[in-house]
VOSELO-177973 format. One line per field, with one value per residue: x, y, z of N, C-alpha, C in turn; residue in three letters; residue number from 1. Coordinates in Angstrom, 1 decimal. Atoms other than C-alpha are relative to their C-alpha. Example, Ala and Ser with C-alpha at 12.3 -4.5 7.8 and 13.67 -1.06 7.14 Angstrom:
VOSELO-177973
n.px: (0.9|-0.9)
n.py: (-1.2|-1.1)
n.pz: (0.0|0.0)
ca.px: (12.3|13.7)
ca.py: (-4.5|-1.1)
ca.pz: (7.8|7.1)
c.px: (0.9|-0.8)
c.py: (1.2|1.1)
c.pz: (0.0|0.8)
rest: (ALA|SER)
nr: (1|2)
***
This chain:
VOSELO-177973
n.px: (0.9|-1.5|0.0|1.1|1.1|0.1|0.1|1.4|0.4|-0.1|1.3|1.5|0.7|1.0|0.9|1.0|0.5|1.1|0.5|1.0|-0.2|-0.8|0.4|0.0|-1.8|-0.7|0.3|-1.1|-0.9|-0.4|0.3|-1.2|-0.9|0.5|-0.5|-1.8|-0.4|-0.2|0.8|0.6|1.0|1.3|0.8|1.1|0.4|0.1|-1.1|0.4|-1.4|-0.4|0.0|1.4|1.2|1.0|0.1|1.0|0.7|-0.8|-0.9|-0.8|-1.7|-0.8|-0.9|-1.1|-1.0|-0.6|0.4|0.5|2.0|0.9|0.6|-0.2|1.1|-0.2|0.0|1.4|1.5|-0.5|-0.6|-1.5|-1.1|-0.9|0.2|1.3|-0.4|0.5|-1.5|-0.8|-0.9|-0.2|1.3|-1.1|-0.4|0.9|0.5|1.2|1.4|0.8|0.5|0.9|1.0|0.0|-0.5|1.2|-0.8|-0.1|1.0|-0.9|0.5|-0.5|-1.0|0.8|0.8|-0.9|-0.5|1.2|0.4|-1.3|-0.1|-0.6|-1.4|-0.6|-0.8|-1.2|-1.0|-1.3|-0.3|-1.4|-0.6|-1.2|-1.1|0.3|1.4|0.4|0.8|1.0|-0.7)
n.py: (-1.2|-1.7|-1.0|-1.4|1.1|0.2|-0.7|0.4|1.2|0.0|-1.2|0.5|0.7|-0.2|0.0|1.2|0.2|-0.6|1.1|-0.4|0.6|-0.5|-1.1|-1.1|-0.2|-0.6|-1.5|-0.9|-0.2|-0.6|-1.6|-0.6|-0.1|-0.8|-1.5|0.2|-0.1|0.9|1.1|1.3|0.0|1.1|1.0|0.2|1.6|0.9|0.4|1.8|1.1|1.2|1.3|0.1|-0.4|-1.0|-0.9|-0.8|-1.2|-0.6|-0.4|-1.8|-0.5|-0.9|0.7|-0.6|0.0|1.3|1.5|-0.7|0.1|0.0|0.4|0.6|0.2|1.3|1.2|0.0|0.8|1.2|0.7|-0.7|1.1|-1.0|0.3|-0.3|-1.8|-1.1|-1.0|-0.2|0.9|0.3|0.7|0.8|0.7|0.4|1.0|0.8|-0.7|-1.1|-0.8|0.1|-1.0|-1.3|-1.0|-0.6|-1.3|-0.5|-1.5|-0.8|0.6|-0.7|0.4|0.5|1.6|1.0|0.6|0.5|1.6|0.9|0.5|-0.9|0.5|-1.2|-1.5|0.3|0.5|-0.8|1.0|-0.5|-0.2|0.5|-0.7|-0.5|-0.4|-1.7|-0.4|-1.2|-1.0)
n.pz: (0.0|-0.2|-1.4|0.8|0.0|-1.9|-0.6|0.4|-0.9|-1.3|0.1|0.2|-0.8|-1.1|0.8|-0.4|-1.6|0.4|0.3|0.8|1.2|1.3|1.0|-1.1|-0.3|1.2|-0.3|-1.3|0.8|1.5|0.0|-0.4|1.4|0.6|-0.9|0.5|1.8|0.6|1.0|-1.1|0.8|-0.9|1.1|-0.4|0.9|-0.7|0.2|0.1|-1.1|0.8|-0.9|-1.3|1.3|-0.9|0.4|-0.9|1.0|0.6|-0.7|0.8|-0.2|1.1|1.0|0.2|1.0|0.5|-0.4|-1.4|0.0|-1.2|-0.4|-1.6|0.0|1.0|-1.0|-0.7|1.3|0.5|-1.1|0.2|0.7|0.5|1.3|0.8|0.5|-0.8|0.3|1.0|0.4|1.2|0.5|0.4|-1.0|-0.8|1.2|-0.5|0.5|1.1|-0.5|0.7|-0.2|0.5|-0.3|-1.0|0.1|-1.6|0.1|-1.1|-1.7|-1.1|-0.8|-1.4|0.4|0.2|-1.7|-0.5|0.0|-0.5|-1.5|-0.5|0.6|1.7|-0.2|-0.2|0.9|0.5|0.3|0.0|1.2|0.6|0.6|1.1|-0.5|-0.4|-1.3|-0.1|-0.3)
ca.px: (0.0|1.7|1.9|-1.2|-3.4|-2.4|-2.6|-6.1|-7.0|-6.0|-8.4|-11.4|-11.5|-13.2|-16.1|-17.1|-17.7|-20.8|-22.3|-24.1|-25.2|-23.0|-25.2|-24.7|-20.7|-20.3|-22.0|-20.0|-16.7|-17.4|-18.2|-14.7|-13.0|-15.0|-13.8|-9.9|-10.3|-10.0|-10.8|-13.3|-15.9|-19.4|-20.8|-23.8|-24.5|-23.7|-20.7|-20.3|-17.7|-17.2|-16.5|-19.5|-21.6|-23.2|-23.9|-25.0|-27.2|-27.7|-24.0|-22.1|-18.3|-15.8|-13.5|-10.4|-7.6|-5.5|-7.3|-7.9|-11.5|-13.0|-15.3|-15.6|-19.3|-18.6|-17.1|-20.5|-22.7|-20.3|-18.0|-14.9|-12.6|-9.1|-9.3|-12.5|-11.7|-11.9|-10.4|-8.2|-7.2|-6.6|-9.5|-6.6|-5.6|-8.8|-9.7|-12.5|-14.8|-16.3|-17.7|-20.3|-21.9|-22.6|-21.7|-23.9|-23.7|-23.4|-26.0|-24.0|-24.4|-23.8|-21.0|-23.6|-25.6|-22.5|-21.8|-24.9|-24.8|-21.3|-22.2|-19.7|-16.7|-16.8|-15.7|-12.5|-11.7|-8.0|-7.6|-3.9|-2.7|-1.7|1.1|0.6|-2.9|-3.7|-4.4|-6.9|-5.4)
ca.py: (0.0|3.7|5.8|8.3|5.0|4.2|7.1|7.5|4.2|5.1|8.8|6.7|4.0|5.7|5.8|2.4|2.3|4.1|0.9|2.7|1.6|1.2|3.7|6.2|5.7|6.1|9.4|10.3|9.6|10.9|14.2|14.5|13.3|15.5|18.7|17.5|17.3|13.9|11.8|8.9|7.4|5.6|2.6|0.9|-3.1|-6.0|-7.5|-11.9|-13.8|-16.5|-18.6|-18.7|-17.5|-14.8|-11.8|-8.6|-6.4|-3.6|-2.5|1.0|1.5|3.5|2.9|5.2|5.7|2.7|-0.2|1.6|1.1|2.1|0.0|-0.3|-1.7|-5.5|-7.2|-6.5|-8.5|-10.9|-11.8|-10.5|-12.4|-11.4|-12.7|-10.5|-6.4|-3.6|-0.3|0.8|-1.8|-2.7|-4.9|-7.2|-8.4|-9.8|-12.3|-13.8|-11.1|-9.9|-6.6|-5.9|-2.3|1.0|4.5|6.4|9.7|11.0|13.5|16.6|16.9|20.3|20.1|20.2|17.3|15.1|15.6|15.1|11.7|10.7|11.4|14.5|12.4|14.4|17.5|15.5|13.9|15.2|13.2|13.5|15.1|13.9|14.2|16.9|17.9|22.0|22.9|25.8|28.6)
ca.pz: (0.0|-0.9|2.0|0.5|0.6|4.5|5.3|3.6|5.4|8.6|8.3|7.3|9.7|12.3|10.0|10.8|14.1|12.5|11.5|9.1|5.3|2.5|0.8|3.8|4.2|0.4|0.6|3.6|1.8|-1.7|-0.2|1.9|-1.0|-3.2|-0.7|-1.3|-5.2|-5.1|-8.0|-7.2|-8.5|-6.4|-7.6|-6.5|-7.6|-5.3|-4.1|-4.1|-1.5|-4.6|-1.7|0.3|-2.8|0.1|-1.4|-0.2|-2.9|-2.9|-2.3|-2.8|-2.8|-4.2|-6.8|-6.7|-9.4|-10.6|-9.4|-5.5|-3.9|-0.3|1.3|5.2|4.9|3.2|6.2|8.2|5.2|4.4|7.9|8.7|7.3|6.8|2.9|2.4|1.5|3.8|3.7|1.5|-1.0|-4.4|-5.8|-7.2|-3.8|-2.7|-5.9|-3.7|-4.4|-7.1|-7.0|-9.7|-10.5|-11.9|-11.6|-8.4|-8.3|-4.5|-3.6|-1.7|1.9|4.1|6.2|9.4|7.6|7.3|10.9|12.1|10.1|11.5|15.2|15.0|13.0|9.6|11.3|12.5|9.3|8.0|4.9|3.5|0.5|-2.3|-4.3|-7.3|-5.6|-5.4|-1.4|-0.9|-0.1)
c.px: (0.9|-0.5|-1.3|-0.7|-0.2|-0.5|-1.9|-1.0|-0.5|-1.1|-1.0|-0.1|-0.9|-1.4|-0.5|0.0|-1.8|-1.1|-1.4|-0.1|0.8|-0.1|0.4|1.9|0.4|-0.2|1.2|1.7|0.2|0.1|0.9|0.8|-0.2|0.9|1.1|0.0|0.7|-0.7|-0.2|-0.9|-1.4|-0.5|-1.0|-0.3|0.2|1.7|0.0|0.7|-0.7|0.3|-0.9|-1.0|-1.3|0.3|-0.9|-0.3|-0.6|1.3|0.8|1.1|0.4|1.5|1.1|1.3|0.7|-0.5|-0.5|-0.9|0.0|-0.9|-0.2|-1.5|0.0|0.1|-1.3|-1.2|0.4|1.0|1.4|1.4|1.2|0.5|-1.7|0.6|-0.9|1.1|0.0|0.7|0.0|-0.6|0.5|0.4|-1.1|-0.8|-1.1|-0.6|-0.1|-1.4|-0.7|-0.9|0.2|0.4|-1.7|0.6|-0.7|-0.6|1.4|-0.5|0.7|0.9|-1.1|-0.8|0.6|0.5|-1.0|-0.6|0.5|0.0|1.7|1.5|0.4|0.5|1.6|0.8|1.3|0.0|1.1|-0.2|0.6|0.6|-0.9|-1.4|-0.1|-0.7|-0.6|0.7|-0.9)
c.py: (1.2|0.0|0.8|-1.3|-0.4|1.3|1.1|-0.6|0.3|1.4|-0.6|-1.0|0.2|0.1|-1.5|-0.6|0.1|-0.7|1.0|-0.7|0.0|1.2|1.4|0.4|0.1|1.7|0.4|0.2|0.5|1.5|0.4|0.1|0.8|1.3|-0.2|0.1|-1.4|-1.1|-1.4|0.2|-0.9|-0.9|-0.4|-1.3|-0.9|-0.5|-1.6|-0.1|-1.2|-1.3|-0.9|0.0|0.7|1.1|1.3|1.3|0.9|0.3|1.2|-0.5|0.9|-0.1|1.6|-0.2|-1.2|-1.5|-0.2|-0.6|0.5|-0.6|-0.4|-0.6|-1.7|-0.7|0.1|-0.6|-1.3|-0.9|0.9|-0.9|0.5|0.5|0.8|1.8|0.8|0.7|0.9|-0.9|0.0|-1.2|-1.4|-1.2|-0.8|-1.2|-0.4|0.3|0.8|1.0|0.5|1.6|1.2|1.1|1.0|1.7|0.6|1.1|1.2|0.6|1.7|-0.5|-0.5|-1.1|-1.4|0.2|-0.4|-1.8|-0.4|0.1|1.6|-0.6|0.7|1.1|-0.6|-1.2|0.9|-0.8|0.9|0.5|-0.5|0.5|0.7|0.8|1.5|0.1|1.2|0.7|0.8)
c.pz: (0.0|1.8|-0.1|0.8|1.6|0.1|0.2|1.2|1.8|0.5|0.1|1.2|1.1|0.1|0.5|1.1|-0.5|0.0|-0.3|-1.6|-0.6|-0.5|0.8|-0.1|-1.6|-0.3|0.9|-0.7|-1.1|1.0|0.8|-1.1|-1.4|0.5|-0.3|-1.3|0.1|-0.9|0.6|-0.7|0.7|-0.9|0.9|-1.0|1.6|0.1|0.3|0.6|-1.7|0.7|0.6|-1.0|0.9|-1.0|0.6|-1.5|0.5|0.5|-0.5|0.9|-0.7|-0.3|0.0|-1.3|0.4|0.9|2.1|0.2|1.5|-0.1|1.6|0.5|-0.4|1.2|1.1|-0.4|0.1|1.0|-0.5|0.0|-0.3|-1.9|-0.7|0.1|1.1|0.3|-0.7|-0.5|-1.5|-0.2|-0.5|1.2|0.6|-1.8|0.4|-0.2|-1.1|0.3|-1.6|0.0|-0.7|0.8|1.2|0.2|1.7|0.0|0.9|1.1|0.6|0.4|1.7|0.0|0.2|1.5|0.9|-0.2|0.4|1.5|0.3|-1.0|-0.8|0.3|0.6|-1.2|-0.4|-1.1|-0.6|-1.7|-0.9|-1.1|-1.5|0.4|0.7|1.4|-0.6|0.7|1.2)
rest: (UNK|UNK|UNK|UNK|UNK|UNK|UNK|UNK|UNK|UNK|UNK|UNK|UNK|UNK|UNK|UNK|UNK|UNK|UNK|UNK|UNK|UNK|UNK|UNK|UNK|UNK|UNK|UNK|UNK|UNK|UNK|UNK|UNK|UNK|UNK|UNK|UNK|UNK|UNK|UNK|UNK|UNK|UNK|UNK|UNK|UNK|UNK|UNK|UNK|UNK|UNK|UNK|UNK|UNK|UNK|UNK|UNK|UNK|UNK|UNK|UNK|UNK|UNK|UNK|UNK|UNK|UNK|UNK|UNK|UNK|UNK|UNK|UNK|UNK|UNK|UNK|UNK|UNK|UNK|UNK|UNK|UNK|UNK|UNK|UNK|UNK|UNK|UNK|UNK|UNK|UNK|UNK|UNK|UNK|UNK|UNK|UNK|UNK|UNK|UNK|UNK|UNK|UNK|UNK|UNK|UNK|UNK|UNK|UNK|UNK|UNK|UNK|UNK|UNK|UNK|UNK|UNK|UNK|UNK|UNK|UNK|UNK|UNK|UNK|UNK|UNK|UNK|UNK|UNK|UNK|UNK|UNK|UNK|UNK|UNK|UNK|UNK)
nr: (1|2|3|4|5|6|7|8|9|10|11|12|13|14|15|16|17|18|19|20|21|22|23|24|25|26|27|28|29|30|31|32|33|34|35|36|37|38|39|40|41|42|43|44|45|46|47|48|49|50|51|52|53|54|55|56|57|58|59|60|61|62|63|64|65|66|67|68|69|70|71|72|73|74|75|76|77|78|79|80|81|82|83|84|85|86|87|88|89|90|91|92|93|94|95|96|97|98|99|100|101|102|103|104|105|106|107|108|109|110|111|112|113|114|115|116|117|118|119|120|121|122|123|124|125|126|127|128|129|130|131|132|133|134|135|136|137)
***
């Protein structure tokens, strides 16, 4: 994993404590990662353990540049397994699941909205910078 992607990782996790929906925690991430100018993309379909052949429909993630994804919603449907994705990972390392879906497009949320859904969290996200990426002045 770069350093960007932990460090990513390690911002978002506090997010699922939340034990909120997919659909809820993809919102909540596009729209920090939106505020950073980071490219990302929401999906919305289903994801399958190939193993188990459990599936949880509907399901939202998000798919980041070169092969990336967030999901901190999956091991809650499907068990938490160390072989099942959660995080920050590359879609590559987890072969067991196939993840299945279209493009969703994330409504946009107030800042007092999105802390109101997170229990106060969204106002203590920092997510990190990354390289090449224009801060606000």
């Amino acid at each position: 994993m770069s350093d960007w992607h932990d460090e990513l990782e390690f911002v978002l996790l506090p997010l699922e404590d939340l034990r909120i929906d997919s659909d809820c925690m993809t919102f909540v991430i596009s729209n920090a990662l939106s505020e950073h100018g980071i490219f990302h993309q929401c999906r919305i379909g289903y994801a399958e353990d190939q193993l188990s052949r459990m599936t949880t429909s509907p399901h939202c993630w998000i798919e980041l540049e070169q092969g990336w994804c967030i999901d901190l919603t999956l091991r809650e449907w499907l068990g938490d397994e160390d072989d099942l994705p959660h995080g920050v990972f590359q879609l590559s390392d987890y072969p067991r699941v196939r993840y299945q879906g279209t493009a969703l497009l994330a409504p946009h949320f107030d800042p007092e909205d999105l802390i109101a859904m997170t229990n106060d969290l969204y106002s203590k996200l920092k997510l990190p910078w990354q390289t090449g990426q224009a801060r606000a002045a």
